[in-house]
C-alpha positions as CSV (number, residue, x, y, z in Angstrom):
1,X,-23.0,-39.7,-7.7
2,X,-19.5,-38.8,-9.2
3,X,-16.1,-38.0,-6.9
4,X,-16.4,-34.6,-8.6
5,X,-20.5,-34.0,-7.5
6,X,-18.5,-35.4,-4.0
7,X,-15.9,-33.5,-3.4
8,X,-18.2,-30.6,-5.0
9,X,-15.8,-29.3,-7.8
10,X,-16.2,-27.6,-10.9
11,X,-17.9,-29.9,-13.5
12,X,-15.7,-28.7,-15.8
13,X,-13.3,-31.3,-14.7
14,X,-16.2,-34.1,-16.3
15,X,-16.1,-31.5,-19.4
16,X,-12.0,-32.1,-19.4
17,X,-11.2,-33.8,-22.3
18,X,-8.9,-37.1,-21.4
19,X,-5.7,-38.5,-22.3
20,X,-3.4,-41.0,-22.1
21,X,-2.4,-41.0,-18.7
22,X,0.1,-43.9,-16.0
23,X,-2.0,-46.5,-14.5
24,X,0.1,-45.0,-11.5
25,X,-1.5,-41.4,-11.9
26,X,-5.2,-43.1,-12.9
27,X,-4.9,-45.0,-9.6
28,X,-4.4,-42.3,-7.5
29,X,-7.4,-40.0,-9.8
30,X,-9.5,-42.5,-9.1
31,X,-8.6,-42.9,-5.4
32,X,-8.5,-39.2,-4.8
33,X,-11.1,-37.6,-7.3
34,X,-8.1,-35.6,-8.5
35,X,-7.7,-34.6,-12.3
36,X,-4.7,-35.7,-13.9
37,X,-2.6,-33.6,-15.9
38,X,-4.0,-35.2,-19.3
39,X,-7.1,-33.1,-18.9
40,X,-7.8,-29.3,-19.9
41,X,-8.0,-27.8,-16.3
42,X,-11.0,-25.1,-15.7
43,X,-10.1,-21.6,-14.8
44,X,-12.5,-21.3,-11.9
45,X,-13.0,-23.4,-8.8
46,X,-14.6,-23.9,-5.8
47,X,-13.0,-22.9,-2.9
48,X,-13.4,-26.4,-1.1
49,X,-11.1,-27.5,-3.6
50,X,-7.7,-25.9,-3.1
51,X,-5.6,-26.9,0.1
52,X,-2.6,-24.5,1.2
53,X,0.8,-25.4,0.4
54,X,2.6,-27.0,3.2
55,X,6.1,-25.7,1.9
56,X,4.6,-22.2,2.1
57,X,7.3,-19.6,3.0
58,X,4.6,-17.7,5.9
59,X,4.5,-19.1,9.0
60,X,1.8,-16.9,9.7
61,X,-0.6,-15.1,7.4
62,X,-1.1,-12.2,8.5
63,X,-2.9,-9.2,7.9
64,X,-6.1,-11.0,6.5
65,X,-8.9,-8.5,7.4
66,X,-7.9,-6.0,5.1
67,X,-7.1,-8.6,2.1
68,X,-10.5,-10.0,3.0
69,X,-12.3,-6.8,2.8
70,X,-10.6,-5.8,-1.0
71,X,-11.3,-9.4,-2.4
72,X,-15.0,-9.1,-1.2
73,X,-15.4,-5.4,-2.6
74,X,-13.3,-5.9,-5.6
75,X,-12.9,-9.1,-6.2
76,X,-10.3,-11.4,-7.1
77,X,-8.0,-10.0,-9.5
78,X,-5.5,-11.7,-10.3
79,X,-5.6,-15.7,-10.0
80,X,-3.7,-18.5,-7.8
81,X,-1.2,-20.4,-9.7
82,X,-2.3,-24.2,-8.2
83,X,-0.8,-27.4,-9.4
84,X,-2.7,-30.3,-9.2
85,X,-2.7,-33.1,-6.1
86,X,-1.7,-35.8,-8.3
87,X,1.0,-33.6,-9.6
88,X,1.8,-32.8,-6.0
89,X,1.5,-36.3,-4.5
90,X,4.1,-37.6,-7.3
91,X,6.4,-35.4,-6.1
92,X,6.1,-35.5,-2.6
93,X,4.6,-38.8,-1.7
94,X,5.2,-37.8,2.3
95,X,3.9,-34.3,2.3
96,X,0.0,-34.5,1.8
97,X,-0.8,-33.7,5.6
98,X,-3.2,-31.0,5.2
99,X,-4.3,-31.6,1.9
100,X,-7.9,-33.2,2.9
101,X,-9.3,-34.3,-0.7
102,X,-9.0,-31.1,-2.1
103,X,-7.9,-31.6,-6.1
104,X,-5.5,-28.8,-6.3
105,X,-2.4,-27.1,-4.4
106,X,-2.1,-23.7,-3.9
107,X,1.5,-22.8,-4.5
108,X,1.3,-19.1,-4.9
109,X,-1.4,-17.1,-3.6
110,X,-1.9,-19.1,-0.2
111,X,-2.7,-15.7,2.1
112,X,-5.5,-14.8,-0.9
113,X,-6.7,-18.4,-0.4
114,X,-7.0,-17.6,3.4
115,X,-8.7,-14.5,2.9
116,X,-11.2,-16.0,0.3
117,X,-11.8,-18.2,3.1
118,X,-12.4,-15.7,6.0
119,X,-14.4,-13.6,3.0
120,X,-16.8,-16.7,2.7
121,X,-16.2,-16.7,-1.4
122,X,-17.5,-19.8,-2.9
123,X,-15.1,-19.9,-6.1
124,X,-11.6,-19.0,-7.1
125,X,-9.7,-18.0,-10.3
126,X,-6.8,-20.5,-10.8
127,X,-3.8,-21.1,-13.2
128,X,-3.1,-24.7,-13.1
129,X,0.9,-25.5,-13.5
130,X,2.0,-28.9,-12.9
131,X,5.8,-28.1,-13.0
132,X,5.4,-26.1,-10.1
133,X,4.8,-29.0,-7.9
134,X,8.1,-30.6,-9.8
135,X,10.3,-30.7,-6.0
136,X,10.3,-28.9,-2.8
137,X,13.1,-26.9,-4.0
138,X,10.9,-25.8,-7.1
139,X,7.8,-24.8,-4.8
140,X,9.8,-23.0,-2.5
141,X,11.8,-21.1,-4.9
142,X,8.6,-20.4,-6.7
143,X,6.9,-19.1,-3.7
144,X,9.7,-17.2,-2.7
145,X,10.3,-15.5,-6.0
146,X,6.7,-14.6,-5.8
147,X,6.9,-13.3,-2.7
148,X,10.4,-11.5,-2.4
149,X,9.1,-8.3,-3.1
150,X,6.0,-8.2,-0.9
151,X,6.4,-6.1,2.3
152,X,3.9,-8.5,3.9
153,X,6.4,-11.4,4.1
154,X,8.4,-11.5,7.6
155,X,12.2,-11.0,7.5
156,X,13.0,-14.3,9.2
157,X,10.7,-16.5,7.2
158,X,12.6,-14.9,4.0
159,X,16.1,-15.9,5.4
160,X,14.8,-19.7,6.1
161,X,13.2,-20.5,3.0
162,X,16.7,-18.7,1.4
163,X,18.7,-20.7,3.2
164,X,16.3,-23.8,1.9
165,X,17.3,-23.0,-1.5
166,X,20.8,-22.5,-0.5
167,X,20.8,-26.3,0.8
168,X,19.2,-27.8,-2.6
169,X,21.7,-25.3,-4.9
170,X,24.8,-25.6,-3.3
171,X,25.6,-21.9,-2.5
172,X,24.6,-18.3,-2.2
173,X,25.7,-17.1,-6.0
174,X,23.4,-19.7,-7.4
175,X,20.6,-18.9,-5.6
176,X,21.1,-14.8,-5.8
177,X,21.6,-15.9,-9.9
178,X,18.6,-18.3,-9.8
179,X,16.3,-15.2,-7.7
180,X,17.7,-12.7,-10.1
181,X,19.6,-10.9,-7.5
182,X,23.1,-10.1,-6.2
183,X,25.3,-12.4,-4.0
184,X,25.2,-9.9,-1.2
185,X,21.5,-9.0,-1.6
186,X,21.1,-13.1,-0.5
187,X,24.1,-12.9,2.2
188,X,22.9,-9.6,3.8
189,X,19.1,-11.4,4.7
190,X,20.6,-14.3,5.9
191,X,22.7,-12.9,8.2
192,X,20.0,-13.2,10.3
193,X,20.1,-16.7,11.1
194,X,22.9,-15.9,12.9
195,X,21.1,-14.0,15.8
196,X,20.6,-16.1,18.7
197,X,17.1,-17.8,18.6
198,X,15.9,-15.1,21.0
199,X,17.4,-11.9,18.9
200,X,15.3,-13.6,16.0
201,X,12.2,-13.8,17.8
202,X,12.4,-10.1,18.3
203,X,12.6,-9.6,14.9
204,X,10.0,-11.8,14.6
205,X,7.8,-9.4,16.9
206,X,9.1,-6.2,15.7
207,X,11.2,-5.3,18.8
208,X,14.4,-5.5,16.9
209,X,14.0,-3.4,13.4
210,X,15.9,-5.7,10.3
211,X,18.4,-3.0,9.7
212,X,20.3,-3.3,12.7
213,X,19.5,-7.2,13.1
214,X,21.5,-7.7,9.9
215,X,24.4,-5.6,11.3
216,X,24.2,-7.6,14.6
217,X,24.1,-10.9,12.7
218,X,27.5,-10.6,11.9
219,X,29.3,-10.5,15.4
220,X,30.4,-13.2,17.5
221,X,26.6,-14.0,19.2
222,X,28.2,-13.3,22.7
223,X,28.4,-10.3,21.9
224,X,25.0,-9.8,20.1
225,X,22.4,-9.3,23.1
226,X,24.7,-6.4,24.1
227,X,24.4,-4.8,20.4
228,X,20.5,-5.5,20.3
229,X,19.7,-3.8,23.8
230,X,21.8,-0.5,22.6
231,X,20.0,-0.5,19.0
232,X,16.7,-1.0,20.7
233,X,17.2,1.4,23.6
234,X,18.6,4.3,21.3
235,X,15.9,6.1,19.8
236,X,15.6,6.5,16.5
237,X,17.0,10.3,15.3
238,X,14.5,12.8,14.1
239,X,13.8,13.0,10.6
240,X,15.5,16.1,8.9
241,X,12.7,18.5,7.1
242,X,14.0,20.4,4.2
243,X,14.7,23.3,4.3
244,X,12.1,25.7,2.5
245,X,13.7,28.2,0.1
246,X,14.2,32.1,1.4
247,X,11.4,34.2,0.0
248,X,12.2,37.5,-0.9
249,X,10.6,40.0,2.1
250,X,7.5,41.2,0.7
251,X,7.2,45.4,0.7
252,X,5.3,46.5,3.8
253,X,1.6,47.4,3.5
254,X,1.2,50.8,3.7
255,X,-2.2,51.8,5.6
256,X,-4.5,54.0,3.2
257,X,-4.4,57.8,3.3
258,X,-7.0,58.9,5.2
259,X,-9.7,61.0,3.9
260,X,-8.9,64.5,3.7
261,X,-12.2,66.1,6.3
262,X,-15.4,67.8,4.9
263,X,-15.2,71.1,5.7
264,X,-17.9,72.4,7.8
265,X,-19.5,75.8,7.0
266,X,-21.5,77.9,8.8
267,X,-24.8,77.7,6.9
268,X,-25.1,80.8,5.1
269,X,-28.1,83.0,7.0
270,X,-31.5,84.0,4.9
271,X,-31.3,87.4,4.2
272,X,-34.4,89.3,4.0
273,X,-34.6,92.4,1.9
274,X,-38.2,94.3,3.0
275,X,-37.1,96.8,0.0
276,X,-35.5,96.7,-3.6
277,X,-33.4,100.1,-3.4
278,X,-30.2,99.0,-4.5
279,X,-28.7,101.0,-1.8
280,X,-30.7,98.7,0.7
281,X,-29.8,95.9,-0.8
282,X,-25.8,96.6,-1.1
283,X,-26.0,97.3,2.7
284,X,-27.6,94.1,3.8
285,X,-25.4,91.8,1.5
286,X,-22.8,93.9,3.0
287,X,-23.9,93.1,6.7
288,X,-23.9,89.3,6.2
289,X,-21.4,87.9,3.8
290,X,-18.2,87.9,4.3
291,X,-15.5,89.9,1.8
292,X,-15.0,86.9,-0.4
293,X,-18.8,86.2,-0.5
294,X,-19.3,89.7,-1.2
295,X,-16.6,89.7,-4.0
296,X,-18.0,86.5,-5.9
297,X,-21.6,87.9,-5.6
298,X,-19.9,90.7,-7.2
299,X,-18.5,89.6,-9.8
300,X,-21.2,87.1,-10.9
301,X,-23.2,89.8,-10.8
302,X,-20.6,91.5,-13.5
303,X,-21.4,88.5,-15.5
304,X,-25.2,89.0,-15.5
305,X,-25.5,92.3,-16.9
């Protein structure tokens, strides 16, 4: 059986098509079933055979569930970018705690890896970049840069692995330059290093919010816990709602007219004429309608003949 059917990766690694590679980097292939960088690397992996990054930026990966539940409904989307271990061990002979036998290194997309994990997925889309794994300072900046604008990386861990970088570059400017950001963007988050270890672990925790941590970062730290009890005691001031626009005062509704009444009439008695003398019948039209009865029967009368 081959170290690949072993270590149960893709056989597309046997499919790789060799080159000329260091007896140094053949050694540790054949010692570690890991592919060299002279092959073409496959695009899809088990999952057994990525390890995490041990300069990752997180100290904790958090959030998972959720991450978990998208990558099993929707799938991966957009692939790790991995370098592989003999790229890795090269660079960092005294790092590979962690690493198992697994053939390649996650360097961005560790907290995807952990999810695919708690997901159970069997495979993983990779992008394989060897220059990634070139130094710690490269892994950390490309992690970081990776990272910088995610909301689910915590304050503190950003201000350590900046102040990494600003150990291997020498200062704050080249690191804002080499991040593609401002001088003060870089000095404003690692202001809080400067908090007293126990100010940091409530921003750690959420008790102290980063806007005011930053602010307290710059005093004198005997003077800090004083600053962080007031900013955590004071509550926080209502949020202003705007103001909607005056509306013009609609014109009252008027109730409707009521209905002028029916008017009620006395039903008009039967007369009944026992003869037809027109005397007779003059008196008894006479002795039951009224004068303007009598006067219309009058004159439609005039009408008819």
């Amino acid at each position: 059986m081959s170290k690949a059917d072993k270590l149960g990766v893709s056989a597309s690694f046997a499919r790789a098509q060799p080159v000329s590679v260091s007896s140094r980097r053949a050694a540790i292939a054949e010692a570690t079933g890991a592919p060299t960088s002279g092959v073409t690397p496959p695009s899809e992996v088990p999952i057994e055979a990525l390890a995490h990054n041990p300069f990752n930026l997180r100290e904790d990966l958090t959030e998972l569930d959720e991450l978990a539940q998208s990558l099993s409904t929707r799938g991966q989307l957009q692939p790790l970018a991995v370098a592989t271990r003999l790229a890795f061990m090269e660079a960092h002979p005294g790092q590979t705690d962690g690493l198992g036998r697994a053939p390649y290194v996650v360097i961005d997309g560790n907290r995807r890896l952990a999810a695919a994990q708690l997901a159970g997925l069997k495979t993983m889309h990779i992008h394989v970049n060897d220059s990634l794994a070139a130094s710690a300072a490269d892994i950390l900046e490309s992690a970081l840069i990776a990272n910088v604008h995610r909301v689910d990386v915590a304050p503190m861990d950003q201000a350590r692995a900046l102040q990494e970088l600003v150990d291997v570059h020498g200062s704050q400017a080249q690191v804002a330059k080499r991040l593609g950001k401002t001088p003060a963007w870089v000095s404003q988050r690692l202001t809080l290093l400067n908090l007293t270890p126990t100010l940091q672990e409530k921003v750690d925790s959420g008790e102290l919010k980063v806007e005011p941590a930053r602010r307290i970062g710059r005093l004198p730290q005997e003077q800090q816990e004083a600053a962080a009890t007031e900013s955590i005691n004071t509550p926080a001031p209502p949020r202003q709602r705007s103001t909607p626009a005056p509306t013009r005062p609609s014109a009252p509704v008027r109730p409707p007219a009521p209905e002028p009444p029916v008017p009620t009439t006395a039903a008009t008695p039967r007369i009944m004429i026992a003869t037809d003398s027109p005397e007779t019948i003059a008196d008894a039209l006479t002795a039951h309608l009224t004068p303007d009865d009598l006067k219309a029967v009058t004159e439609l009368l005039m009408t008819r003949i």
